[in-house]
C-alpha positions in Angstrom: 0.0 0.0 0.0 1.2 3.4 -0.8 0.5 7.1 0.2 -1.4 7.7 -2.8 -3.9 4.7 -2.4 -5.4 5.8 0.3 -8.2 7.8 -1.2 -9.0 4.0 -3.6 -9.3 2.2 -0.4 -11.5 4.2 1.0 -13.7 4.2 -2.4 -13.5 0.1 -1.4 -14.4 0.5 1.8 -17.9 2.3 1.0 -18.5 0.3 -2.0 -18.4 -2.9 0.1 -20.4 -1.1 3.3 -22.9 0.1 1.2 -23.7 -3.6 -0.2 -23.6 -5.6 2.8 -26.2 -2.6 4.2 -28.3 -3.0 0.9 -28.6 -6.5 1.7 -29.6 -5.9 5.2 -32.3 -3.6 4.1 -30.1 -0.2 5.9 -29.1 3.3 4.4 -25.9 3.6 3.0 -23.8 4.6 5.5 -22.8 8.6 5.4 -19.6 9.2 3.5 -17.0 10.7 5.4 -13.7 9.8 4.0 -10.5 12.4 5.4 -10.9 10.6 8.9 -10.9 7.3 7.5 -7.8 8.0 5.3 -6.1 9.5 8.5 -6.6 6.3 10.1 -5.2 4.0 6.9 -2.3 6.3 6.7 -1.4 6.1 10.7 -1.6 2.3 10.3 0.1 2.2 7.1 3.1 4.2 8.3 3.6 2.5 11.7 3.3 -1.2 9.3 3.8 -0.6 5.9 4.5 -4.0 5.6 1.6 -5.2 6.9 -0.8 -3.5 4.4 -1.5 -4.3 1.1 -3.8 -3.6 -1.8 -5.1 -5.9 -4.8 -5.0 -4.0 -8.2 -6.5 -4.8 -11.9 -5.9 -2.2 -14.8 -8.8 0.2 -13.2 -7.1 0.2 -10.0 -7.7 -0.8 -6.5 -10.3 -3.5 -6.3 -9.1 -4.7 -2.7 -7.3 -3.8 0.8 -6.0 -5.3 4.1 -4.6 -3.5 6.6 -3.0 -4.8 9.7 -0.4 -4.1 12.1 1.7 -5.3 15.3 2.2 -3.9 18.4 4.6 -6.0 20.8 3.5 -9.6 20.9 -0.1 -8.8 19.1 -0.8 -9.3 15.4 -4.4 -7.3 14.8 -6.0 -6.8 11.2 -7.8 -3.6 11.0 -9.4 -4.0 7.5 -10.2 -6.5 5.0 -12.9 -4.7 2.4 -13.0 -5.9 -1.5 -15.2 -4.5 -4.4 -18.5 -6.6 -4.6 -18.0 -7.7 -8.4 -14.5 -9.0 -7.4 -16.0 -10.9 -4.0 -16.0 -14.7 -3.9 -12.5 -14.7 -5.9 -9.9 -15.6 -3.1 -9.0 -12.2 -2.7 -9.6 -11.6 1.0 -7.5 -14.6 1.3 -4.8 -13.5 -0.6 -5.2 -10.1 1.2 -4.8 -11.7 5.0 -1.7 -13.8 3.9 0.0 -10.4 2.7 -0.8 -9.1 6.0 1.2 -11.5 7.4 4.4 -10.3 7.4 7.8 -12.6 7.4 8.1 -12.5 10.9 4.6 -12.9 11.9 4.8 -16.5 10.7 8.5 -17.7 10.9 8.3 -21.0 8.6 4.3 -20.8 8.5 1.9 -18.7 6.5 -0.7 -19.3 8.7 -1.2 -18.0 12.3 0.1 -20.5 14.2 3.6 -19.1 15.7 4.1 -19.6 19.7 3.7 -16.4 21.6 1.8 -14.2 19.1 -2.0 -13.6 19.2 -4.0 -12.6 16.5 -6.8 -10.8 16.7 -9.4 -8.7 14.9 -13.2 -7.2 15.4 -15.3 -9.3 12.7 -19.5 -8.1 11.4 -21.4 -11.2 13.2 -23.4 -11.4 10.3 -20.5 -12.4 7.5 -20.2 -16.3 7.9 -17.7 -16.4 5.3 -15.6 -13.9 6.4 -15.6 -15.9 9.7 -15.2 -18.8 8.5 -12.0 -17.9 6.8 -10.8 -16.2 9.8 -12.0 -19.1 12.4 -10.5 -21.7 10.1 -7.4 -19.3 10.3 -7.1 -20.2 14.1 -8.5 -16.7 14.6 -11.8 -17.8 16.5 -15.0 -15.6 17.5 -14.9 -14.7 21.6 -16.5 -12.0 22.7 -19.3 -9.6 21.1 -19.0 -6.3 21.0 -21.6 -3.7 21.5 -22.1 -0.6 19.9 -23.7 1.7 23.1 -25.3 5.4 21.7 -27.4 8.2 23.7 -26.9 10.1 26.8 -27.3 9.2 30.5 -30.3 10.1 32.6 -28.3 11.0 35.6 -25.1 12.5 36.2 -23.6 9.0 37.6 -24.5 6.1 35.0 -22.4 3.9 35.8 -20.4 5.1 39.1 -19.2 7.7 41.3 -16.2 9.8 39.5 -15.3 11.2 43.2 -13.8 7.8 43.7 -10.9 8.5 41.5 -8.4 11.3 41.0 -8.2 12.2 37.0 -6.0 14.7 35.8 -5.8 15.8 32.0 -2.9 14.2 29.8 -2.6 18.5 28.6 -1.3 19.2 32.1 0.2 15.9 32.6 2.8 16.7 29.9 3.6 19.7 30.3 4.8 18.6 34.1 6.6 15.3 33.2 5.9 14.0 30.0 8.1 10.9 30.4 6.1 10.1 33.5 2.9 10.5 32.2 4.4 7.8 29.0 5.6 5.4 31.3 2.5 4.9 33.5 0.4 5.0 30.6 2.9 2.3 29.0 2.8 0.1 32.3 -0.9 0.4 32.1 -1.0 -0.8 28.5 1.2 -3.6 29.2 -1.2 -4.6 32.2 -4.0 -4.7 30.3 -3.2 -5.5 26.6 0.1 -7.4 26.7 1.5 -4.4 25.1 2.7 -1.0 24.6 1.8 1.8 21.8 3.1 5.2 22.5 2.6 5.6 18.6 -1.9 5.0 18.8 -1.7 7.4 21.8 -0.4 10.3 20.2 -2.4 9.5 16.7 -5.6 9.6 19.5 -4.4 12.7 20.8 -3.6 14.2 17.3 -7.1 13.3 15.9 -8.4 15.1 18.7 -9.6 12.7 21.9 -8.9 14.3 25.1 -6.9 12.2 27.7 -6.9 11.9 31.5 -5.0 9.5 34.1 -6.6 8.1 36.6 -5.4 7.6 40.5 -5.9 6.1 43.4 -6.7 8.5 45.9 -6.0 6.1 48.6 -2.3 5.6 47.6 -2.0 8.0 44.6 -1.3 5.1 42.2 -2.0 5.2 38.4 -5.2 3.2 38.0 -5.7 3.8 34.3 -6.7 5.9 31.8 -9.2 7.1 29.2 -10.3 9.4 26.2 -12.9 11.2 25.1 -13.7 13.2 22.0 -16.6 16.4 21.6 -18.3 13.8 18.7 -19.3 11.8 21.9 -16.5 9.0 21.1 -15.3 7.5 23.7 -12.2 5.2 24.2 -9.8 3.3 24.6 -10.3 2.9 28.3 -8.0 1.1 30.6 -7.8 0.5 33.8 -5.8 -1.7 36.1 -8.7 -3.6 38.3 -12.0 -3.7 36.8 -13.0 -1.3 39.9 -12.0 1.5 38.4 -13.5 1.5 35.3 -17.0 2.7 36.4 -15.5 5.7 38.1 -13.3 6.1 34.8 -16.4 6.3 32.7 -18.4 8.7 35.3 -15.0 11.0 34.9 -15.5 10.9 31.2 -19.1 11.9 30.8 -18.6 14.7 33.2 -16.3 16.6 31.6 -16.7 16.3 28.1 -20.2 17.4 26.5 -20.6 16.0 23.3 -22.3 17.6 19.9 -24.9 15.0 19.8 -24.4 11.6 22.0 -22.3 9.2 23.2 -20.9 6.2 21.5 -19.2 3.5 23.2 -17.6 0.3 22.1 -18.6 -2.0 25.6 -18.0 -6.3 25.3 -20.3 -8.6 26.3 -18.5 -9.4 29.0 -18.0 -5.9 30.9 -19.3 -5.1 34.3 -19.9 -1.8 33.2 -22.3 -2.9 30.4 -25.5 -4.0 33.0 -25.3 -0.1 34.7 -24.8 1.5 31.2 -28.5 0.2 29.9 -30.0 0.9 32.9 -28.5 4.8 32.7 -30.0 5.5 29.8 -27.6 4.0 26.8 -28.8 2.0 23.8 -27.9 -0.9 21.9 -27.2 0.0 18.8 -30.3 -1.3 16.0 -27.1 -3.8 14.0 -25.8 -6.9 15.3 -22.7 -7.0 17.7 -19.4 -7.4 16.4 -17.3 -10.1 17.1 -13.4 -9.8 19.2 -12.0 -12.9 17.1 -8.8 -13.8 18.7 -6.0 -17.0 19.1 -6.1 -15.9 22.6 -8.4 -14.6 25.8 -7.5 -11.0 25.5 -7.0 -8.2 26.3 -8.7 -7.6 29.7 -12.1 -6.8 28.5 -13.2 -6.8 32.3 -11.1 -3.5 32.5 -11.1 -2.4 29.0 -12.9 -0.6 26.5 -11.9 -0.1 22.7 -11.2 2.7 20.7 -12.8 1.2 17.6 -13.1 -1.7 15.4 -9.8 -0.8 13.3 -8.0 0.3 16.3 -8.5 -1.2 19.3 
């Protein structure tokens, strides 16, 4: 994949949306493309050898995009033209995405230590069966939550936590504020990436850390954006993430509602329906993974591509 692809993989990427939704009776989903290519340019630069494209004299017809951070192998996007579907190339696509030394000696996902992951549409059996055959198995669902709450605490209390802006943060002690967000990363996903946190904070999520006020500890961390997007979330005991949450809705007032990306198996899920939030109308999507995580008990995504 190159720079100058970008804007043909995101013509992909709606062309192959607006099908599946045809075929599920939906609207065709609202075109908004400069964020989109942000995101395939952030993931492209940080991988470049993870991403590929699959070309025929007009031009793009296909994409995958993946990337590694530490010990975790995630793809972020597998989308092909609907007149070139059913012709191998999504298979194609995920071995390219496999770089050389995401498979030493095997081309399929099988080497010791590595996890591979990716957020799958629940109602795509081939797509999951191609991924599940891959070793790459469905797990957990994901739930897309929207509205606002009917209190001001939906899920906790905030007052049980101590959060201070990432802004203020780093203009104190930068290194500090990367190193307990790093620890916290490594607690909860198995790995570190400085680089998603400052593409985050570029694309314009505000961040806070989160302490203990018992023994001023780092307990985690989370963003929120004014569009009401919220995540990632992370926090090191599943405690804190209520009072994370509370934090977040407090201080940020978004231009229409809020959109959170909760699993199936969060504690916070149960006190978010009852505040007020909504499952979204589509079906969940699915965490397919070789391996049971991250620590969806403490965790919350960013998004589908990004986790």
């Amino acid at each position: 994949m190159r720079a100058e692809d970008l804007g043909a993989c995101a013509d992909v990427f709606y062309a192959a949306i607006d099908e599946l939704y045809r075929r599920r009776g939906r609207p065709a989903l609202p075109r908004n493309p400069d964020p989109l290519m942000r995101l395939f340019g952030h993931l492209s630069a940080t991988d470049p050898l993870r991403c590929h494209v699959a070309e025929t004299a007009s031009g793009v017809v296909a994409f995958g995009i993946a990337h590694r951070r530490g010990s975790t192998w995630f793809l972020s996007f597998l989308f092909v033209q609907p007149e070139h579907q059913a012709a191998g190339l999504g298979r194609q696509l995920v071995q390219r995405c496999l770089a050389e030394d995401d498979r030493p000696g095997d081309p399929r996902p099988s080497a010791e230590g590595l996890t591979y992951a990716l957020c799958a549409e629940s109602v795509q059996p081939v797509s999951l069966a191609l991924y599940t055959m891959l070793g790459i198995a469905p797990r957990v669902p994901i739930f897309l939550l929207t509205g606002k709450p009917l209190s001001d605490r939906p899920v906790g209390d905030r007052t049980a936590i101590e959060a201070t802006s990432f802004v203020e943060l780093a203009a104190a002690d930068h290194q500090g504020l990367a190193a307990a967000v790093d620890a916290i990363d490594r607690a909860t996903l198995g790995y570190e990436h400085s680089s998603d946190h400052r593409f985050w904070t570029a694309s314009g999520r505000q961040g806070w850390s989160f302490r203990d006020p018992a023994s001023d500890e780092p307990v985690g961390y989370g963003y929120a954006q004014a569009s009401g997007r919220v995540g990632p979330v992370a926090t090191t005991e599943s405690r804190w993430l209520a009072p994370a949450l509370a934090h977040l809705f407090s201080v940020v007032t978004p231009s229409d509602g809020w959109q959170l990306h909760v699993p199936g198996s969060s504690p916070v899920l149960p006190s978010l329906l009852r505040g007020g939030f909504r499952l979204d109308d589509d079906a969940p999507i699915l965490w397919c993974s070789t391996a049971d995580s991250p620590a969806f008990d403490r965790y919350l995504l960013a998004s589908y591509a990004l986790p």
